[in-house]
C-alpha positions as CSV (number, residue, x, y, z in Angstrom):
1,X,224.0,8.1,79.1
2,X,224.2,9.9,76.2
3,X,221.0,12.5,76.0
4,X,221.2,13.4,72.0
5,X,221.1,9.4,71.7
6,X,218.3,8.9,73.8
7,X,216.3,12.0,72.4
8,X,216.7,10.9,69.1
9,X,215.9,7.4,69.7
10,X,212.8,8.6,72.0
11,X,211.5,10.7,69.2
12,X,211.4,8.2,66.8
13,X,209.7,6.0,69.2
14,X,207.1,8.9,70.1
15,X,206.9,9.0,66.2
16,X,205.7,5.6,65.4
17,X,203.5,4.9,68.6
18,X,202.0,8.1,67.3
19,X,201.7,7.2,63.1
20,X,200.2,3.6,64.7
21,X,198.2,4.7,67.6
22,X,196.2,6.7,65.3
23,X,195.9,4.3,62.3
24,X,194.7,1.5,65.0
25,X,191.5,3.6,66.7
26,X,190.6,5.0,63.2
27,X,190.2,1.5,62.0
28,X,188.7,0.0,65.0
29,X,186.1,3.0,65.1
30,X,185.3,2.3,61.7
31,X,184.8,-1.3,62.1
32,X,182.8,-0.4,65.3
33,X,180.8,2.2,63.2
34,X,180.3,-0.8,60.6
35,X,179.3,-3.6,63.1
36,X,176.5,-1.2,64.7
37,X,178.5,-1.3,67.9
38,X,178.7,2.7,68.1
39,X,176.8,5.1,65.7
40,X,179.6,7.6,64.9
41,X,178.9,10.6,67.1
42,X,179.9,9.4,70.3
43,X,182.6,10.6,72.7
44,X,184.8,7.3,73.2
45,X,186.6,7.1,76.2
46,X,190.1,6.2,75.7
47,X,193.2,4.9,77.7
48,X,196.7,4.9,76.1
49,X,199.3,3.1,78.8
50,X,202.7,3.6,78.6
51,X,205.0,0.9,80.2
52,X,209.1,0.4,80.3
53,X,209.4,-2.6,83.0
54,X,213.5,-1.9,82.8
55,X,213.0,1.7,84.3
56,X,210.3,1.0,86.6
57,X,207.9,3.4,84.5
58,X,203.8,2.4,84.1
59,X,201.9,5.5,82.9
60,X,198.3,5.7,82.2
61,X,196.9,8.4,79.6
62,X,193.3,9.2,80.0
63,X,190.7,10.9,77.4
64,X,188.4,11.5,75.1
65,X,188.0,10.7,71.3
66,X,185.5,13.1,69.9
67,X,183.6,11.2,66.8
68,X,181.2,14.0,66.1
């Protein structure tokens, strides 16, 4: 295995699930927000699950999204 291949490849990765992951809760919470479904000051709980079936790895994330 060559490490500076994976880290590089890894970051990247890291990069865009990051870039995404945000962009996709700000939208939903705004459309939430919108649709009356939460009222903008909550604390939403939230789950981020990290998954690579070839290596056996299934990671769960849990916490908190302050809106207020």
């Amino acid at each position: 295995m060559n490490e500076d291949v994976m880290n590089a490849s890894l970051r990247k990765f890291l990069k865009t699930v990051g870039v995404t992951s945000q962009r996709e809760i700000e939208k939903a919470v705004r459309a939430a927000i919108a649709g009356g479904r939460i009222k903008g000051n909550e604390a939403l709980k939230a789950r981020m699950v990290l998954t690579i079936e070839d290596a056996g790895l299934h990671h769960t994330i849990d916490g908190v999204i302050e809106t207020e």
